[in-house]
N, C-alpha and C positions, 0 to 999 in steps of 0.2 A: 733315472728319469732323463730324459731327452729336450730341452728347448728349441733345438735345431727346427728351423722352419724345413720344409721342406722346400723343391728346386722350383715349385709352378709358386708359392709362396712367397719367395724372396726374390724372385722374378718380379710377381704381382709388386713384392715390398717397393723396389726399388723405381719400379715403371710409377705406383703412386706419389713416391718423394721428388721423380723427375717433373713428373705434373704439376704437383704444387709449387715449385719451385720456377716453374714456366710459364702456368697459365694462370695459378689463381692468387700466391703470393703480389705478381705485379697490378693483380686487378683489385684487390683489397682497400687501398687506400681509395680510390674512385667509387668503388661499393658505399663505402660507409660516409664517404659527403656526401653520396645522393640521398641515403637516409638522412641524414641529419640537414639537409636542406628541405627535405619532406616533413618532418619533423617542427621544421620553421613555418610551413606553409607554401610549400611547393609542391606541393602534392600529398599524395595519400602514404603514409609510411608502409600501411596495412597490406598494401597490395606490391605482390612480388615483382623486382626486379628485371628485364629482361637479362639482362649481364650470366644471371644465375643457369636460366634456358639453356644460353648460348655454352656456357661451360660443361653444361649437362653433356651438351649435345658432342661435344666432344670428346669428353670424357667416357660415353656411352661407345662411342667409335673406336674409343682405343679399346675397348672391350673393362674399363675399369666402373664397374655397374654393380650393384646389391652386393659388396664383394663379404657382406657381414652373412649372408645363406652358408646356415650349415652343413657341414657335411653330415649325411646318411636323412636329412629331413628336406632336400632341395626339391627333390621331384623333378617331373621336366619344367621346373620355374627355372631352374640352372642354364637350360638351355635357351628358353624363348627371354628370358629375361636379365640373367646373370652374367658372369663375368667371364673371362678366358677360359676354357676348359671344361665348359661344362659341368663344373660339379661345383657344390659347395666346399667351404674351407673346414678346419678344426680350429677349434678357439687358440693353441697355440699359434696355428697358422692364422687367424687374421688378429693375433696381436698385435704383432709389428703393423702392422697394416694403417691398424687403430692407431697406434703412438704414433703414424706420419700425420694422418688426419686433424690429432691433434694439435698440432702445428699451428691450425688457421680455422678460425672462427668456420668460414665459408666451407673449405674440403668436405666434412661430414654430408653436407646438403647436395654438393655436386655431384657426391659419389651416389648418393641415393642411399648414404647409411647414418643418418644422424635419427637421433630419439626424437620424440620417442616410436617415429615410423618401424625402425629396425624391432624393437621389442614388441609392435602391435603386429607384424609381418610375420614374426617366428610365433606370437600364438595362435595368429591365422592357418598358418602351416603346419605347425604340428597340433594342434587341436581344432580349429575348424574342418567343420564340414566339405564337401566338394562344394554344394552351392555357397556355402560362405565367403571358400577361396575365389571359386569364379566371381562372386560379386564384390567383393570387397578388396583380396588381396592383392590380384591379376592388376587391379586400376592402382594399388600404392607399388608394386613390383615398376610397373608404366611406368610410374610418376606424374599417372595423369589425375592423382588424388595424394592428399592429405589427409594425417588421421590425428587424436587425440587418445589419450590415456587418463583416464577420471576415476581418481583410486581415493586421494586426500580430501578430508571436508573440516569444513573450519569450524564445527561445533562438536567436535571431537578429538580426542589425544590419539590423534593418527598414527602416532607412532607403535600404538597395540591397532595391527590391523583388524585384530579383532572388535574391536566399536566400531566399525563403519556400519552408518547408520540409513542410507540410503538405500530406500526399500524399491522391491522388484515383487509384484505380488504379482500371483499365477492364475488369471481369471479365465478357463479356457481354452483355447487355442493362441490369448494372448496374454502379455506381460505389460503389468503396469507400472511404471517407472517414478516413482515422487522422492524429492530430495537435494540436496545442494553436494556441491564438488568445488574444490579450487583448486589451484595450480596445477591446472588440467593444460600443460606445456601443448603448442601449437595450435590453441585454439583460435588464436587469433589470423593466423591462415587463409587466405582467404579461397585456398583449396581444400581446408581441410571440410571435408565433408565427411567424414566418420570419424562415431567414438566407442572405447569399448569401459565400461563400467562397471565398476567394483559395486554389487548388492546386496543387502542384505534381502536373503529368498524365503528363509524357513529359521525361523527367531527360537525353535524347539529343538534342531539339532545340534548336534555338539559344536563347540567353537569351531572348530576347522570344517567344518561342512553345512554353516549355516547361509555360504555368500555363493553369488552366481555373478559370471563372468556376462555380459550383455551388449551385442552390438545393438548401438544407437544413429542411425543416420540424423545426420548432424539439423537436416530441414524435416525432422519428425515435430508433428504441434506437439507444441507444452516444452519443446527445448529453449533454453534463451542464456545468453551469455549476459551476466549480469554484469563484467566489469573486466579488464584488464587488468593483471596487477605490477607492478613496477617491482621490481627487486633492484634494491637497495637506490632505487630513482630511476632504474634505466627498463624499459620495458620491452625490449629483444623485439622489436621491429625486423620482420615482418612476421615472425612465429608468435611468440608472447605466450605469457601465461594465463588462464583466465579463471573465472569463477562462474561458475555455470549451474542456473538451476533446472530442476526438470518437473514438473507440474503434471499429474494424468498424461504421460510421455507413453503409447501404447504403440508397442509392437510385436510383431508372430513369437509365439513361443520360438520358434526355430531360431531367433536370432541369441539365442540362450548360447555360450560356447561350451559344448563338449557335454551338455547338461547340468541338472540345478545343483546345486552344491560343491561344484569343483572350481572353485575361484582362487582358493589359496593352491592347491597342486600345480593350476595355470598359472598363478601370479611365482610360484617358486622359480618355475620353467624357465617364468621370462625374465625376472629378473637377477638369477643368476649368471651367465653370460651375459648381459647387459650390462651388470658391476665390473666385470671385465672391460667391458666395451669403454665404458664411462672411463674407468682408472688408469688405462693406457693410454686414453686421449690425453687424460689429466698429466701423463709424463709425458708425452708428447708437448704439453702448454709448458710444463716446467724445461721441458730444453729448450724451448723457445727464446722463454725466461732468462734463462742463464746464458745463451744465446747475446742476448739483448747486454743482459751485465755487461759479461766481459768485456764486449766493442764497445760498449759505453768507459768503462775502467778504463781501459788504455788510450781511449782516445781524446779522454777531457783531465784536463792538469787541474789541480787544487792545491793553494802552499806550496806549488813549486815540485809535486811529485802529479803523475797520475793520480787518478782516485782510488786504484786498485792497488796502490801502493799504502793508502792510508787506513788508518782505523783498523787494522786486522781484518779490510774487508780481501784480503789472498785465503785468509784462513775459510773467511764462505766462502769463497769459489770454491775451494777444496771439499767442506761441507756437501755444499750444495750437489756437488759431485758422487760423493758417497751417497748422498740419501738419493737422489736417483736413481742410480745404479743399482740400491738395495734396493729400493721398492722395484723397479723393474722385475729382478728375480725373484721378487714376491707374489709380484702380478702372473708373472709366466708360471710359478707354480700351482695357483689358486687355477690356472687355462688348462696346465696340463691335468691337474686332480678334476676338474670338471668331462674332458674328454677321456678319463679314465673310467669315471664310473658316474655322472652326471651331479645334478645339484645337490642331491641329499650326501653325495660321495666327499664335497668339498665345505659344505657349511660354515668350520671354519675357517680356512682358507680362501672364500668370501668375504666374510665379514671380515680380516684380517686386510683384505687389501681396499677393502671400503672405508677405513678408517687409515689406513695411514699414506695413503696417493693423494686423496687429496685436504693434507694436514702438511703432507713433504712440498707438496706445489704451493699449498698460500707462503710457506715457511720461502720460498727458492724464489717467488714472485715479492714477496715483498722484501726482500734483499734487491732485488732489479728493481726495485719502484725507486728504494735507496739511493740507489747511483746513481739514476736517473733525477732526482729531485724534484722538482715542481713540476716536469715535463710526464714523470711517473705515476701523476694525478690526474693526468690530460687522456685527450682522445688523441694525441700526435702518435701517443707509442700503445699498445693494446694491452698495456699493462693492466691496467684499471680494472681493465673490463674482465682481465684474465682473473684478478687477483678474486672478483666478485664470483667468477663460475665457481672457484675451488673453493670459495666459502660457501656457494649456495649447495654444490656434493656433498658437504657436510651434512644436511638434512635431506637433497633427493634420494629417494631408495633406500632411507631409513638413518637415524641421526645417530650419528658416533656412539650414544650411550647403549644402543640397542645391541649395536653389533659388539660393542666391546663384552656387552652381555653374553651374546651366544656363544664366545672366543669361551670367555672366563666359562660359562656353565659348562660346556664341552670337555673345559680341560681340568675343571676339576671332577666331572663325571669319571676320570680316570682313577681317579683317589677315594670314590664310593659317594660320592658327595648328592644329595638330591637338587634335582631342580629347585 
């Protein structure tokens, strides 16, 4: 097996690290007072940014755009829309990509590949329609729209995606939508104007083929956002999470994806390279992390030593070290087994890097919050907020106990073992 990026690859790798490191690390700190001045009553939080535009738009020039389009599913999107070269990447090739982005809160956004647009874009692409793409995907390719992803509902143990209970009845020529969703990520957007939703279509066929995948445009009657939800106090201004119900929500059968009962095939699709996507950011946040330590360690004395000199915190650095570097070639191989032979090829080596990136970043982040002190609780350094994402991966895309499930059933299927 090979991890070697390729040469347009680590090209792209480096041209994004120069980026961040130019354009959008210096403009981060002015980003988030203006939210939190908004936030105060200075405006709307909810509504984006110019700063964000403005980076786009540069970033679009350098040619660093949708840089997450896969290779052999890009189409001419690669060209009118994507990044240097024309073509899309392979999941090995936009890991590193991923783990720069991770860096910085903002990157994902500018680049035009943060979640959940990226994973609502690749099931546009590979399982929408032509009029789907044109109508939906071409405007998030732009970035002259926002989307949502409404899979989880809070009167259900979401974790068996099989209870999703929100129903999609077939009256017709149209689909009738009734039901609630939460933590339907960037709903609160105030671009996002599309959502694609997890239904229950046909309650008689077998588990795996009783859910339909369903674009919802976001000003259809009977949509309503019933609430923003704050994870763990902070409510990710200007995206957000929301809770969303849908009431007699009718729309064309066409907007059905790929037709009725293929929700879980589409939901595999997209969230396999998407776990990738996620867990390289996640080492991306963890260097950041450790980053943060170490200039912190040697720069502030305590008892007459640095701080890196006391408490056996040399031994975490060292730590902290390994488990990065491990999970990295954890991640790269779960990228490579996916462009090997696709999701069903890699399952667990999915699940494997889903539980332990981001278990090794709360572990690397809260060691920096450590040395950091009272400052590691604050908004001065992005610890906080970092240490909150890698606890909330925990449960997006399915919670530790699930996947540690699939790892353990897989490998004991080797030893005759039944599910």
């Amino acid at each position: 097996m090979d991890f070697a990026p390729s040469a347009r690859a680590a090209d792209l790798t480096e041209r994004v690290r120069a980026f961040i490191r130019a354009e959008i690390e210096p403009a981060e700190a002015a980003y988030h007072r203006e939210i939190a001045a908004r936030r105060a009553g200075a405006g709307d939080p909810w509504e984006p940014l110019p700063l964000i535009a403005e980076l786009r738009a540069k970033a679009r020039a350098q040619g660093l755009w949708n840089l997450f389009l896969p290779a052999g599913h890009e189409g001419p999107y690669a060209e009118r829309y994507g990044t240097d070269g024309g073509a899309g990447l392979s999941n090995t090739d936009y890991a590193p990509i991923a783990e720069q982005t991770g860096r910085s809160f903002l990157a994902p956004h500018v680049f035009n590949c943060n979640a959940p647009d990226t994973g609502n874009m690749e099931v546009l692409l590979k399982y929408g329609s032509a009029e789907q793409r044109e109508r939906w995907l071409e405007p998030l390719l732009d970035a002259r729209s926002r989307s949502a992803f409404c899979m989880t509902e809070p009167d259900v143990a979401s974790s068996d995606a099989t209870n999703m209970a929100l129903r999609a009845d077939v009256e017709g020529d149209e689909v009738v939508v009734n039901g609630r969703k939460w933590w339907s990520t960037g709903v609160g957007h105030s671009d996002c104007d599309v959502l694609i939703v997890m239904a229950l279509s046909d309650p008689e066929a077998d588990r795996h083929h009783r859910h339909s995948m369903v674009i919802v445009p976001r000003d259809t009657p009977g949509v309503r956002v019933e609430r923003m939800l704050p994870t763990m106090g902070v409510y990710d201004e200007p995206h957000g999470h929301g809770e969303v119900s849908f009431t007699d929500v009718r729309v064309p059968l066409s907007h059905v994806v790929a037709g009725p009962g293929r929700a879980f095939e589409i939901a595999q699709g997209r969230l396999g390279p998407g776990r990738v996507h996620h867990c390289m950011r996640l080492i991306g946040l963890a260097e950041k992390a450790l980053e943060l330590a170490c200039e912190r360690g040697l720069s502030r004395v305590g008892f007459g030593k640095p701080l890196v000199d006391l408490g056996g915190n040399r031994e975490r650095v060292a730590d902290a070290r390994i488990a990065i570097d491990a999970t990295r070639l954890l991640v790269l191989h779960a990228a490579w087994k996916l462009d090997q032979g696709g999701p069903l090829h890699a399952l667990s080596e999915v699940s494997q890097i889903k539980v332990a990136a981001p278990n090794m970043a709360q572990q690397v982040i809260d060691f920096a919050m450590q040395l950091h002190g009272g400052a590691g609780l604050s908004d001065d350094v992005p610890l906080a907020a970092s240490w909150v994402t890698a606890r909330a991966l925990r449960l997006a895309d399915g919670p530790d106990e699930v996947h540690r499930g699939m790892v353990a059933r897989l490998e004991l299927a080797k030893y005759g073992a039944r599910r």
